[in-house]
C-alpha positions in Angstrom: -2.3 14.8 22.4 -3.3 12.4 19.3 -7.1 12.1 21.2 -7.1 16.2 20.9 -5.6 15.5 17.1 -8.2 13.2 16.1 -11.1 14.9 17.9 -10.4 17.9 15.9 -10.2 16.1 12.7 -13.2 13.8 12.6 -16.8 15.1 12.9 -18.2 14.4 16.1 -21.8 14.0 15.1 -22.6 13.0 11.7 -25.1 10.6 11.7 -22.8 8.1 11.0 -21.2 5.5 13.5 -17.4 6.5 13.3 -13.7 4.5 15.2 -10.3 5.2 14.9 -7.6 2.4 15.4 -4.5 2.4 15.5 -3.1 1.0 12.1 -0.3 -1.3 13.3 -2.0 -3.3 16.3 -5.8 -2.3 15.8 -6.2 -0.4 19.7 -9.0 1.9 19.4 -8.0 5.5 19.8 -11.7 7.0 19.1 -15.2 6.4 18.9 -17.8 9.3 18.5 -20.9 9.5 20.0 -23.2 7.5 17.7 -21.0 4.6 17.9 -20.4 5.0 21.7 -24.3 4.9 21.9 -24.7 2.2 19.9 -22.5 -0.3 22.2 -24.2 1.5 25.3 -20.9 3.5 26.5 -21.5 6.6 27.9 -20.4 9.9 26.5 -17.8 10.9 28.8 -16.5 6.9 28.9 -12.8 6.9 27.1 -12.1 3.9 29.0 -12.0 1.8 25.7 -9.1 3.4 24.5 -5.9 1.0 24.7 -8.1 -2.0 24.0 -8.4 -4.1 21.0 -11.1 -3.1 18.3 -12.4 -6.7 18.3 -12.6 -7.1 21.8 -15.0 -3.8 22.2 -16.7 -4.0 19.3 -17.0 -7.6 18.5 -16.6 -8.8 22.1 -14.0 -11.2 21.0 -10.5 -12.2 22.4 -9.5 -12.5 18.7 -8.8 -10.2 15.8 -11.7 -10.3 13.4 -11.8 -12.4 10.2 -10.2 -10.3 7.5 -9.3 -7.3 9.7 -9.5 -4.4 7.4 -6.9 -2.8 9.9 -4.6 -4.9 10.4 -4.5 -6.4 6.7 -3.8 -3.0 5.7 -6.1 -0.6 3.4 -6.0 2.1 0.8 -5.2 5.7 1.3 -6.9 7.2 -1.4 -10.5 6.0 -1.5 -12.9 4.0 1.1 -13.4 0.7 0.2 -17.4 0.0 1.0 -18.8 -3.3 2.5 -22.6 -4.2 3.4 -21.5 -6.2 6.8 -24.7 -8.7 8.1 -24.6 -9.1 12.1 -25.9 -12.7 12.4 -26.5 -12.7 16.3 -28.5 -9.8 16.2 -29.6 -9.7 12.5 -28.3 -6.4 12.1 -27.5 -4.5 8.9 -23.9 -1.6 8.8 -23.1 -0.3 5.7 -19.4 0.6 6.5 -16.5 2.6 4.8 -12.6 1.9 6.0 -9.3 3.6 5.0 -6.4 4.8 6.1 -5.4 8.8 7.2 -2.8 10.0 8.6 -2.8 12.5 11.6 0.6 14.4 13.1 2.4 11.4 11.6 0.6 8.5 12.7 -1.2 5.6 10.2 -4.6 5.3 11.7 -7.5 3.2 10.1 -10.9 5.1 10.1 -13.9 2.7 9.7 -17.6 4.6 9.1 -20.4 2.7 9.6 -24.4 3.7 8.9 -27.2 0.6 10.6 -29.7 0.1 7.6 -31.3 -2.8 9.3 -34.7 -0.7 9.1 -33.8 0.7 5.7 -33.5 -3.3 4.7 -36.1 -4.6 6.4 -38.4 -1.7 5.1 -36.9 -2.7 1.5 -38.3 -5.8 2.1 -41.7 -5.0 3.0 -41.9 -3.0 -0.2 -40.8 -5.8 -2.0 -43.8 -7.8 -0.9 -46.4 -5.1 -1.2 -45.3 -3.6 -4.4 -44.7 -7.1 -6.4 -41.5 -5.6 -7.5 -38.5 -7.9 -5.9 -36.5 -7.7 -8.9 -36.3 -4.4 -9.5 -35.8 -2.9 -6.1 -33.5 -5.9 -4.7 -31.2 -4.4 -7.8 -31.7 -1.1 -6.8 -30.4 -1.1 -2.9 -27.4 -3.4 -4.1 -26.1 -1.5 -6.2 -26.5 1.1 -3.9 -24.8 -0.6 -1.2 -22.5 -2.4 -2.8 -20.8 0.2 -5.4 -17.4 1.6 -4.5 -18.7 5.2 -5.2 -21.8 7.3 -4.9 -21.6 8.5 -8.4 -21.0 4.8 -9.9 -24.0 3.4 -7.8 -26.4 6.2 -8.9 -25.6 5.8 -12.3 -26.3 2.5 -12.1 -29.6 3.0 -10.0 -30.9 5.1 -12.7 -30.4 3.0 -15.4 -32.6 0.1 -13.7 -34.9 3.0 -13.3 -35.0 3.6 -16.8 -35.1 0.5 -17.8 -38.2 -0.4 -15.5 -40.0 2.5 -16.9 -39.2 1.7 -20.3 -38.0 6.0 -20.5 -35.1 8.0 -22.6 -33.7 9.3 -19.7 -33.5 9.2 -15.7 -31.3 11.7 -14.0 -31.6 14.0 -10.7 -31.2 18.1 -10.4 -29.8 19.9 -6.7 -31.2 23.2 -5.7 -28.3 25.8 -5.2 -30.5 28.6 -2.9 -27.7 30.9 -2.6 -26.9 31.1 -6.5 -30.7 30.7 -7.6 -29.7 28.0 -10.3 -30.4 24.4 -10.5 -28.2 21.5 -11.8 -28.6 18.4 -13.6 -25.6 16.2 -11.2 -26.2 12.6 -12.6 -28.0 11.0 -15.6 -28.5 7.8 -17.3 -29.9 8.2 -21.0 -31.2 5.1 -23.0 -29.6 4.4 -26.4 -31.4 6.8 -29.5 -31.9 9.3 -26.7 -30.1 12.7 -26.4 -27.4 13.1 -23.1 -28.3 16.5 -21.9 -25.9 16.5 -18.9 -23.6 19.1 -19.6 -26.2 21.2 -21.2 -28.2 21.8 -17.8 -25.6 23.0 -15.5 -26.0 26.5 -13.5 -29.7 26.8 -15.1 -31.6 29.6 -13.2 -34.1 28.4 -10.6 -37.1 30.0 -12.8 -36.8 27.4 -15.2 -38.2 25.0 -12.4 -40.2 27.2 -11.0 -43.2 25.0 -12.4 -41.9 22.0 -11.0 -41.9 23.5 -7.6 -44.9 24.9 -7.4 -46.6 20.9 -9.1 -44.3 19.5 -5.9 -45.9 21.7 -3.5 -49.5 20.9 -4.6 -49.3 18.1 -5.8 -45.6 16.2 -4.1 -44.9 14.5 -7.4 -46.2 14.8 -10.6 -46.6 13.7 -13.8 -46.9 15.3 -17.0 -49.0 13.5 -19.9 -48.4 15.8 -22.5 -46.0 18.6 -22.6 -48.4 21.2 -24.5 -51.0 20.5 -22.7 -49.8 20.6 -19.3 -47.1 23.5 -19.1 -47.9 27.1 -20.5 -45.9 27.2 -23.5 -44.6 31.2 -22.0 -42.4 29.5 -19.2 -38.8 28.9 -19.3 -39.7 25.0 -18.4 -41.4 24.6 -21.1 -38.7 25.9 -23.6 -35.8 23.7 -22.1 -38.4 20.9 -22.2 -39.2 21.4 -25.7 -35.9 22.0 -26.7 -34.7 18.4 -25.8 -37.7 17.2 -27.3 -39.4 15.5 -24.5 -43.1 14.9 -24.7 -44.0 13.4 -20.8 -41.9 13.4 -17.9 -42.3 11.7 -14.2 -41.0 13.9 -11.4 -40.7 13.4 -7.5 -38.9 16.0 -5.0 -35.9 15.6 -3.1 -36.3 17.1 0.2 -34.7 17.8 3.1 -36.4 19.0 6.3 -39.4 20.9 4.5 -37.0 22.7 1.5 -36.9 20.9 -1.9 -33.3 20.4 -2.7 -34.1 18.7 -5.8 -35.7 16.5 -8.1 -35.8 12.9 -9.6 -36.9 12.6 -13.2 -38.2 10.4 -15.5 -38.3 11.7 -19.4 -40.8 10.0 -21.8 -41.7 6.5 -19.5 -43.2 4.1 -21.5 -44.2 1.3 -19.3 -45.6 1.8 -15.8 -46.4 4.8 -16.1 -49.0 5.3 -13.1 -46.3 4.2 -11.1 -45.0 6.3 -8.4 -44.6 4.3 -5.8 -41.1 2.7 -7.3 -39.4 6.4 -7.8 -40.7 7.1 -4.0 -39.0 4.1 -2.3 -35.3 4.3 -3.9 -35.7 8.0 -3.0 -35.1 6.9 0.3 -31.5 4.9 -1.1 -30.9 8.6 -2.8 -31.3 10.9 -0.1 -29.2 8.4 2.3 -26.6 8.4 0.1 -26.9 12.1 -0.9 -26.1 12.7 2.6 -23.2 10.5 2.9 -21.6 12.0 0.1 -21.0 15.4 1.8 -19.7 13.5 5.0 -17.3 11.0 2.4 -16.1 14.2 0.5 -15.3 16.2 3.9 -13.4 13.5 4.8 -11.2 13.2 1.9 -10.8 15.9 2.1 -9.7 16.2 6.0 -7.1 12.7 5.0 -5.7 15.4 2.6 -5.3 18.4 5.0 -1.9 18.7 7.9 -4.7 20.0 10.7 -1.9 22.5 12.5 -1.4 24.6 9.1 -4.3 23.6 7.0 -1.5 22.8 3.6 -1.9 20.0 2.3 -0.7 16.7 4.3 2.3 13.5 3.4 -0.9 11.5 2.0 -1.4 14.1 -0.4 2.3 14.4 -1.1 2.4 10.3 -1.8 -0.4 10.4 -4.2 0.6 13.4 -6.5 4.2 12.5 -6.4 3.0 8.7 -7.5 0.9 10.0 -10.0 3.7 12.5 -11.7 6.1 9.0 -11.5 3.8 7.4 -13.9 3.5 10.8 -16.1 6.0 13.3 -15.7 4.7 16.9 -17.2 6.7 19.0 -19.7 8.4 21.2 -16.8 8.7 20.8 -13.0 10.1 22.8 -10.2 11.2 21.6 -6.5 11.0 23.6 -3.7 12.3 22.1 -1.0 12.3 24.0 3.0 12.9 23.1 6.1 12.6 25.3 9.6 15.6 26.0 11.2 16.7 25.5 15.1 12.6 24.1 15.4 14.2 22.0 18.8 16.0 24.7 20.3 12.6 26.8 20.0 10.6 24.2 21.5 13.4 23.2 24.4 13.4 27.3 25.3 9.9 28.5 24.5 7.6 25.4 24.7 6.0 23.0 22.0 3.0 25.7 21.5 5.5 28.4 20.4 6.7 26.0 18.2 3.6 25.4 16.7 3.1 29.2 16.0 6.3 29.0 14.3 5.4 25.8 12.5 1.6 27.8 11.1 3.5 31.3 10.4 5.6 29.1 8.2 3.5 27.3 6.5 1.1 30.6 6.0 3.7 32.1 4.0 4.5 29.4 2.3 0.8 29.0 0.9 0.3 32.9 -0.2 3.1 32.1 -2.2 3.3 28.9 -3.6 -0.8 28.2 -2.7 -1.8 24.7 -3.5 1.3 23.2 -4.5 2.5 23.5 -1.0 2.7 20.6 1.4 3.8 19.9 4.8 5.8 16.5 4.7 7.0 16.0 8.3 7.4 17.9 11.6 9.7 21.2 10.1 9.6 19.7 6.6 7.7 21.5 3.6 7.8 21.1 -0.1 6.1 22.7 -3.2 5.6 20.7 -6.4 4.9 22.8 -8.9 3.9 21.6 -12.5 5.0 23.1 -15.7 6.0 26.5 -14.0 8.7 28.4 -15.9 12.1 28.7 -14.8 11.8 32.2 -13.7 8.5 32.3 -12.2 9.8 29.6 -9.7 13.2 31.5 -8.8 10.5 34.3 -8.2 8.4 32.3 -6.1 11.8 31.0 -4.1 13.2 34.6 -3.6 10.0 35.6 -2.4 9.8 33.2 0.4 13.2 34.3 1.7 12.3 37.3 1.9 9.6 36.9 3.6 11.1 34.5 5.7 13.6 37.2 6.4 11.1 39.9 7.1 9.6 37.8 10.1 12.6 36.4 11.2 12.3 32.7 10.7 15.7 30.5 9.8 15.2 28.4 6.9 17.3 26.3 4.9 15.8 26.3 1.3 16.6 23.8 -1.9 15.0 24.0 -5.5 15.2 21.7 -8.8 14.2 22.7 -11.9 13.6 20.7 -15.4 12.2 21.0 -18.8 14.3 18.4 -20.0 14.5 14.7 -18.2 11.9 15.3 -15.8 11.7 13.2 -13.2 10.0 13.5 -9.6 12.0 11.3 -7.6 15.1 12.7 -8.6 14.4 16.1 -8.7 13.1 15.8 -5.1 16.2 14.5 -4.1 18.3 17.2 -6.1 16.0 20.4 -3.6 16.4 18.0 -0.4 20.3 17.7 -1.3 21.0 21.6 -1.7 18.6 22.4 1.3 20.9 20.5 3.1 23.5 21.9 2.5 22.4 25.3 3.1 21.4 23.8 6.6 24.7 22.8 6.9 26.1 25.9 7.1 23.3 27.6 8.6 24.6 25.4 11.8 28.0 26.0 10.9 27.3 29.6 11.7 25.2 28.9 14.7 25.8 26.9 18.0 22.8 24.9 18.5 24.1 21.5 19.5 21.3 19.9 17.0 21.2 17.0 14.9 20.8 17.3 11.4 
């Protein structure tokens, strides 16, 4: 059942208000439980299914202005929009695209209610005297396509404010004990240290932590006065030459997770209350970003055998159109006598054939596997030698052999005049006509 489908796919509870409609006449397949709280439906109420998106959640006969839905949207990325409720002077942040899901082009929309987080932006504006700067900083937030893009952006108005060399923010890993430096925004003359501060051992903070949990934030004047010159901090400090430094955590429950810095503020430099209140923005979004990247991720992955999906499929044969590699091999395979397995032993057994399939298909081919339709796979495998891919392709019927499963199996290679769509056509072509005989030779009355 596509409800069962979808259920399985999308987190339930996320924090985040979250709908699925059907692509091609926006009827609402699924809402989870923030968003069925939110419009006062109770939990075990599926009686909006069937009925129009804008009539349930706009409570109008008509489809909305500029229906993301039904005007079609991307498949690769959310596209982001800060959407202002004028009846009830309500603020959604909400994220749309498309996924697919056993076949069928559904749009998911994700929306997050920051009516507080604006409002409380808006008090701060008045009682900080810094309109300006803060109206900059939850725009971009809201209105960049991309959590990295907007937080780049965000630190450079923070750097700019404080008049600093560099802004930038460091995430806790507990389990490996090391800390990283994940986005930074450096001011012209100054030093990017980025890629220097990756994996650092947790030690090296150690000072920091210890200021955060005395102190919450902190500021230090003057390196050599401040921090014992016989810590690890102090050396990394030293070593990219930074004199003073502003510093509030990032936390999450009561653990630190990380930390926002300032290096070498010139301007404001008493000021904490600025880095405190876009904190807010940066943990929101922090957040988000591990829900966003899950569900890429999910629009990427066929949820019966966990390969890789026909989205993904689309995109990587789009982008080896535009730039085909040196060398490429096909492998093209399709199930054989899947309908006369379902018609005798039910659609579950078929499934089970469907996931032994595709499980075999992964240990050997691993991420250049794909499952492209009901019995349909493919592996796309990029500047692979000759041999290594009639390797690969022998070991599958072997295996295919040993567990008695009836494939029909097609391959393309190229070093020369490599091309996808061609190629793809050459594996579907000789599959085919191994299927062919493979039906030949047995009498299932099935269409090819």
């Amino acid at each position: 059942m596509l409800l069962d489908k979808i259920r399985a796919t999308i987190p339930e509870e996320c924090g985040s208000m979250i709908f699925v409609a059907d692509a091609r006449n926006c009827v609402l397949l699924y809402m989870n439980s923030e968003m069925k709280e939110k419009l006062g439906i109770q939990p075990e109420d599926d009686s909006y299914i069937g009925k129009k998106c804008s009539d349930v959640l706009q409570e109008i006969e008509h489809s909305c202005e500029n229906c993301h839905a039904c005007g079609g949207c991307d498949t690769k990325r959310f596209t982001h929009a800060l959407y202002h409720n004028v009846a009830h002077d309500e603020y959604f942040q909400i994220r749309w695209k498309s996924i697919e899901i056993e076949g069928n082009n559904l749009y998911l929309e994700i929306a997050d209610e920051v009516t507080e987080q604006i409002k409380r932006q808006e008090d701060t504006l008045h009682q900080l005297n810094r309109e300006r700067v803060l109206i900059r900083c939850a725009r971009t937030l809201e209105l960049k396509l991309d959590v990295k893009d907007a937080i780049n952006r965000l630190f450079e108005i923070i750097g700019n404010y404080y008049k600093a060399g560099r802004t930038y923010l460091f995430e806790i890993d507990y389990e490996k004990q090391t800390t990283s430096n994940t986005y930074e925004w450096v001011a012209e003359g100054s030093t990017a240290e980025l890629d220097n501060l990756q994996n650092v051992p947790i030690e090296s903070i150690q000072p920091f932590l210890d200021m955060f949990e005395e102190k919450g934030m902190f500021y230090i004047t003057d390196l050599d006065a401040d921090i014992s010159k016989d810590t690890l901090t102090y050396q990394i400090l030293q070593a990219q030459k930074i004199h003073s430094l502003l510093a509030v955590p990032v936390v999450e429950g009561e653990t630190i997770v990380g930390f926002l810095g300032v290096d070498d503020p010139q301007e404001n430099i008493r000021d904490f209350d600025l880095l405190t209140s876009v904190l807010y923005f940066i943990q929101n979004d922090l957040e988000k970003r591990r829900v966003m990247e899950q569900l890429e991720r999910l629009s990427y992955e066929d949820t019966l055998t966990g390969l890789y999906n026909r989205n993904r499929y689309n995109v990587v044969r789009t982008s080896l159109k535009k730039k085909a590699p040196e060398k490429l091999g096909i492998v093209y395979m399709d199930l054989n006598g899947l309908k006369h397995a379902n018609d005798t032993y039910g659609h579950d057994y078929g499934d089970k054939l469907i996931r032994k399939t595709a499980k075999i298909l992964y240990e050997i081919m691993g991420k250049d596997a794909y499952r492209i339709g009901g019995d349909e796979f493919v592996a796309i495998c990029v500047d692979i030698e000759k041999e290594l891919l009639e390797e690969r392709t022998a070991a599958i019927r072997k295996r295919m052999s040993e567990e008695e499963i009836k494939v029909s199996i097609g391959s393309s290679w190229r070093d020369e005049s490599v091309h996808i769509k061609e190629q793809l056509h050459e594996a579907d072509q000789r599959m085919y006509e191994e299927k062919k005989i493979y039906y030949r030779q047995n009498d299932f009355k099935e269409k090819l």
